[in-house]
C-alpha positions in Angstrom: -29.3 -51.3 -41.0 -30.3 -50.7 -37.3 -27.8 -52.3 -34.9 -26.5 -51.9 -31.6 -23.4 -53.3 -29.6 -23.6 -55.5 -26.2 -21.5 -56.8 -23.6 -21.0 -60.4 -24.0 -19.5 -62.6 -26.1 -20.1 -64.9 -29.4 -18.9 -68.0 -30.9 -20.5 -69.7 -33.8 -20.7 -73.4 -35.1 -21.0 -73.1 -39.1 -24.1 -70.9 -39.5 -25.0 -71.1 -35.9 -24.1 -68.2 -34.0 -23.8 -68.5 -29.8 -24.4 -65.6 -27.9 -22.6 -65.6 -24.1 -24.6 -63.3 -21.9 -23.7 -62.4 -18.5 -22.0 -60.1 -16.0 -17.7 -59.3 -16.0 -16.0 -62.6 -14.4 -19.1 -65.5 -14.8 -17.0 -67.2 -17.9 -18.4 -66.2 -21.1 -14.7 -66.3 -22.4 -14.3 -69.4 -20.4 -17.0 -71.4 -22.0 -16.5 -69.7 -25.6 -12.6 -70.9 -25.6 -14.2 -74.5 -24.6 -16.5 -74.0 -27.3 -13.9 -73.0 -29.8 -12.1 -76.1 -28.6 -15.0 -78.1 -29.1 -15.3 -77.1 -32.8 -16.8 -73.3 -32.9 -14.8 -70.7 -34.3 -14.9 -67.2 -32.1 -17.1 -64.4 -33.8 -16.0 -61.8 -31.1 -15.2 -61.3 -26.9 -16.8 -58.9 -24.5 -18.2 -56.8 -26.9 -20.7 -58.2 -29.8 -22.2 -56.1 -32.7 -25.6 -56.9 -33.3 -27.3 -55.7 -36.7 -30.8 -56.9 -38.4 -29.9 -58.3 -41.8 -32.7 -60.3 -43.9 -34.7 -61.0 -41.0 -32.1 -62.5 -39.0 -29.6 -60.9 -36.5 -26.3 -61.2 -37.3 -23.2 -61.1 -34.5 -20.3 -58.9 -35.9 -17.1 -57.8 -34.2 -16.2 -54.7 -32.8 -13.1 -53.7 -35.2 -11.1 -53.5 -32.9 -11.3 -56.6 -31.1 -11.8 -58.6 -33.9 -9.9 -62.2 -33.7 -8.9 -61.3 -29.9 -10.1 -63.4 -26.8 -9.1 -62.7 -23.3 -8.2 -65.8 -21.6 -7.8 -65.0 -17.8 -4.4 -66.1 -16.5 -2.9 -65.7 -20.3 -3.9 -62.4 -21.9 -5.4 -61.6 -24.8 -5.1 -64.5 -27.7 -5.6 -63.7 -31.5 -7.4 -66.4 -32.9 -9.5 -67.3 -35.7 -12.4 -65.2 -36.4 -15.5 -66.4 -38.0 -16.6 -62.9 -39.5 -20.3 -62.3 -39.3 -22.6 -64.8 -37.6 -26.3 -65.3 -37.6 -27.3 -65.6 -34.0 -29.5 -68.7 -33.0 -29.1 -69.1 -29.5 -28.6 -66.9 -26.7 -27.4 -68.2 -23.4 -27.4 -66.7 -20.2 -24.6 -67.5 -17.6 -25.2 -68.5 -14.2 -25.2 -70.9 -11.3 -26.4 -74.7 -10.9 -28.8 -74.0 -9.0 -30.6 -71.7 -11.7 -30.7 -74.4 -14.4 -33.9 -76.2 -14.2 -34.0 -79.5 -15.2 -36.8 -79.8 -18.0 -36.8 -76.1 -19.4 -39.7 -74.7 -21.2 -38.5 -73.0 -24.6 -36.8 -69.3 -23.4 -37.1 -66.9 -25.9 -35.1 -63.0 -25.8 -35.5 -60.1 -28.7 -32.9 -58.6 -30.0 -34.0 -55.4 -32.3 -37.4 -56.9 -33.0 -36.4 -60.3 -33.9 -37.0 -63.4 -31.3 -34.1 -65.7 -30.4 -33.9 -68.7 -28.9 -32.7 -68.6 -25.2 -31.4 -71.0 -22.5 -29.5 -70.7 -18.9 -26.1 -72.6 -18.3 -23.8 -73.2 -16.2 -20.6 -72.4 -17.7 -17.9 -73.6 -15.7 -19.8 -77.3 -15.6 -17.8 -79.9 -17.5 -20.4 -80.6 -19.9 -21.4 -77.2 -20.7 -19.1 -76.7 -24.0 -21.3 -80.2 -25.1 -25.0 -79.0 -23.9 -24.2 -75.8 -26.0 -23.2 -77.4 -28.6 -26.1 -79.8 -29.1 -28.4 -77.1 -27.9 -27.6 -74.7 -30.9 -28.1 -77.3 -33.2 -31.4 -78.2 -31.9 -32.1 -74.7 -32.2 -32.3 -74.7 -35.8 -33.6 -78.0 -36.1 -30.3 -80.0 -37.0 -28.4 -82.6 -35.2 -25.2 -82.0 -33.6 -22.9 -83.3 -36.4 -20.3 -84.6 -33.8 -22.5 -86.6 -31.5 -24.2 -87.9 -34.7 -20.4 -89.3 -36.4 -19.6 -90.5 -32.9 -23.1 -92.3 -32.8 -22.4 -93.4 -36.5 -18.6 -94.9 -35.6 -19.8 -96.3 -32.3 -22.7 -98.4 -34.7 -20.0 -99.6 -37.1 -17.4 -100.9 -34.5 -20.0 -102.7 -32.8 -21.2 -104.2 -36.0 -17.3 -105.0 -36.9 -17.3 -106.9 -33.4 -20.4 -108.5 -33.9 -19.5 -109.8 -36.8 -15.5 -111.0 -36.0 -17.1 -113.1 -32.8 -19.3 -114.8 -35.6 
Protein backbone atom coordinates (compact mmCIF):
# COMPACT_ATOMS: atom_id res chain seq x y z
CA UNK A 1 0.00 0.00 0.00
CA UNK A 2 1.37 3.45 -1.12
CA UNK A 3 0.59 6.23 1.35
CA UNK A 4 1.78 9.34 2.54
CA UNK A 5 1.13 11.60 5.68
CA UNK A 6 -0.21 15.45 5.53
CA UNK A 7 -0.72 18.31 7.65
CA UNK A 8 -4.29 18.80 8.43
CA UNK A 9 -6.83 17.27 10.09
CA UNK A 10 -9.81 14.65 9.74
CA UNK A 11 -13.18 13.92 11.15
CA UNK A 12 -15.56 11.42 9.79
CA UNK A 13 -19.48 11.07 9.78
CA UNK A 14 -20.18 7.09 9.62
CA UNK A 15 -18.33 6.22 6.37
CA UNK A 16 -17.77 9.68 5.39
CA UNK A 17 -14.36 10.92 6.05
CA UNK A 18 -13.69 15.06 6.27
CA UNK A 19 -10.51 16.24 5.40
CA UNK A 20 -9.45 19.92 7.13
CA UNK A 21 -6.84 21.53 4.92
CA UNK A 22 -5.14 24.54 5.68
CA UNK A 23 -2.18 26.49 7.18
CA UNK A 24 -1.12 26.33 11.38
CA UNK A 25 -3.78 28.69 13.27
CA UNK A 26 -6.96 29.00 10.35
CA UNK A 27 -9.17 26.34 12.69
CA UNK A 28 -8.99 23.04 11.31
CA UNK A 29 -9.21 21.81 15.07
CA UNK A 30 -11.73 24.48 15.55
CA UNK A 31 -14.25 23.38 13.02
CA UNK A 32 -13.32 19.50 13.53
CA UNK A 33 -14.33 19.77 17.49
CA UNK A 34 -17.58 21.64 16.13
CA UNK A 35 -17.95 18.81 13.80
CA UNK A 36 -17.34 16.19 16.46
CA UNK A 37 -20.03 18.14 18.42
CA UNK A 38 -22.25 18.08 15.64
CA UNK A 39 -22.10 14.27 15.36
CA UNK A 40 -18.64 13.26 13.63
CA UNK A 41 -16.23 11.29 15.47
CA UNK A 42 -12.37 12.64 15.17
CA UNK A 43 -10.22 10.28 12.77
CA UNK A 44 -6.98 12.29 13.70
CA UNK A 45 -5.45 16.21 14.35
CA UNK A 46 -2.67 17.98 12.55
CA UNK A 47 -1.25 15.19 10.99
CA UNK A 48 -3.53 12.65 8.76
CA UNK A 49 -2.20 9.32 7.14
CA UNK A 50 -3.36 8.84 3.81
CA UNK A 51 -3.17 5.26 2.18
CA UNK A 52 -4.94 3.85 -1.20
CA UNK A 53 -7.02 0.94 -0.19
CA UNK A 54 -9.67 -0.72 -2.73
CA UNK A 55 -9.79 2.27 -4.77
CA UNK A 56 -10.57 4.64 -2.14
CA UNK A 57 -8.25 6.68 0.14
CA UNK A 58 -8.51 6.01 3.47
CA UNK A 59 -7.57 8.74 6.47
CA UNK A 60 -5.58 6.89 9.34
CA UNK A 61 -3.92 8.30 12.41
CA UNK A 62 -0.52 8.90 13.01
CA UNK A 63 0.11 6.39 16.11
CA UNK A 64 1.02 8.64 18.08
CA UNK A 65 -1.57 11.13 18.05
CA UNK A 66 -4.28 8.81 17.73
CA UNK A 67 -7.56 9.94 19.79
CA UNK A 68 -5.69 13.36 20.63
CA UNK A 69 -7.10 16.89 19.57
CA UNK A 70 -5.58 20.18 20.36
CA UNK A 71 -8.09 22.48 21.50
CA UNK A 72 -6.40 26.07 21.75
CA UNK A 73 -6.92 27.55 25.16
CA UNK A 74 -7.37 23.78 26.73
CA UNK A 75 -4.60 21.48 25.50
CA UNK A 76 -4.58 18.48 24.03
CA UNK A 77 -8.02 16.26 24.63
CA UNK A 78 -8.17 12.47 24.18
CA UNK A 79 -11.26 11.66 22.60
CA UNK A 80 -13.00 9.15 20.58
CA UNK A 81 -11.22 8.00 17.58
CA UNK A 82 -13.04 6.70 14.58
CA UNK A 83 -9.99 4.40 13.37
CA UNK A 84 -9.65 4.34 9.60
CA UNK A 85 -11.89 6.62 7.47
CA UNK A 86 -12.61 6.74 3.75
CA UNK A 87 -12.14 10.24 2.66
CA UNK A 88 -15.02 11.95 0.64
CA UNK A 89 -14.59 15.40 0.98
CA UNK A 90 -11.72 17.61 1.28
CA UNK A 91 -12.19 21.12 2.47
CA UNK A 92 -9.90 23.93 2.31
CA UNK A 93 -9.87 26.63 5.14
CA UNK A 94 -10.09 30.16 4.46
CA UNK A 95 -11.79 33.56 4.52
CA UNK A 96 -15.44 34.88 3.57
CA UNK A 97 -14.44 36.54 1.15
CA UNK A 98 -13.05 33.32 -0.73
CA UNK A 99 -16.31 31.31 -0.66
CA UNK A 100 -18.15 31.90 -3.67
CA UNK A 101 -21.58 31.70 -3.62
CA UNK A 102 -22.77 29.08 -6.28
CA UNK A 103 -19.50 26.78 -6.52
CA UNK A 104 -18.71 24.73 -9.43
CA UNK A 105 -17.87 21.07 -8.23
CA UNK A 106 -13.84 21.34 -6.81
CA UNK A 107 -12.12 18.36 -7.19
CA UNK A 108 -8.21 17.52 -5.47
CA UNK A 109 -6.06 14.06 -5.94
CA UNK A 110 -4.80 12.44 -3.48
CA UNK A 111 -2.24 9.39 -4.66
CA UNK A 112 -4.14 9.06 -7.97
CA UNK A 113 -7.59 9.06 -6.69
CA UNK A 114 -9.97 12.30 -7.20
CA UNK A 115 -11.86 13.72 -4.15
CA UNK A 116 -14.37 15.91 -3.82
CA UNK A 117 -13.32 19.43 -2.69
CA UNK A 118 -14.88 22.67 -1.29
CA UNK A 119 -13.62 26.07 0.41
CA UNK A 120 -15.10 27.13 3.91
CA UNK A 121 -15.06 29.34 6.19
CA UNK A 122 -14.36 27.77 9.40
CA UNK A 123 -14.95 29.96 12.15
CA UNK A 124 -18.64 30.98 10.46
CA UNK A 125 -21.48 29.77 12.69
CA UNK A 126 -22.85 27.52 10.17
CA UNK A 127 -19.88 25.93 9.01
CA UNK A 128 -19.91 22.65 11.38
CA UNK A 129 -23.77 22.37 9.40
CA UNK A 130 -22.58 23.20 5.64
CA UNK A 131 -19.93 20.47 6.21
CA UNK A 132 -21.98 18.35 7.38
CA UNK A 133 -24.64 18.35 4.68
CA UNK A 134 -21.89 18.84 2.16
CA UNK A 135 -20.28 15.37 2.91
CA UNK A 136 -23.30 13.80 2.61
CA UNK A 137 -24.06 15.24 -0.60
CA UNK A 138 -20.87 14.09 -1.52
CA UNK A 139 -21.64 10.59 -1.63
CA UNK A 140 -25.07 11.08 -2.71
CA UNK A 141 -27.01 10.74 0.70
CA UNK A 142 -28.93 13.04 2.71
CA UNK A 143 -27.75 14.56 5.79
CA UNK A 144 -29.55 12.12 8.25
CA UNK A 145 -30.01 15.02 10.89
CA UNK A 146 -31.54 17.69 8.72
CA UNK A 147 -33.70 14.87 7.21
CA UNK A 148 -35.15 13.54 11.16
CA UNK A 149 -35.47 17.30 11.90
CA UNK A 150 -37.42 17.73 8.55
CA UNK A 151 -39.33 14.47 9.39
CA UNK A 152 -40.33 15.74 13.32
CA UNK A 153 -40.97 19.20 12.10
CA UNK A 154 -43.78 17.41 9.44
CA UNK A 155 -45.33 15.34 12.24
CA UNK A 156 -45.76 18.22 14.82
CA UNK A 157 -47.31 20.22 12.28
CA UNK A 158 -49.57 17.46 11.30
CA UNK A 159 -50.29 16.86 15.27
CA UNK A 160 -51.30 20.63 15.27
CA UNK A 161 -53.16 20.57 12.27
CA UNK A 162 -55.10 18.06 13.40
CA UNK A 163 -55.77 19.15 17.39
CA UNK A 164 -57.17 22.69 15.88
CA UNK A 165 -59.67 20.42 13.83
Amino acid sequence: MTGETIHATCVAFADIGILLRGPSGAGKSDLALRLIDAGAVLVADDRVALIQKSGDIVARPPEALAGRLEVRGVGVCVLPQAGDAPLKLVCDLGGPDRIQRLPKPGWCEYLGVRIRRMDVAPFEASAAVKLRVAAYSAVGRRDPVSGARIACEAVLRDNRQSEDR
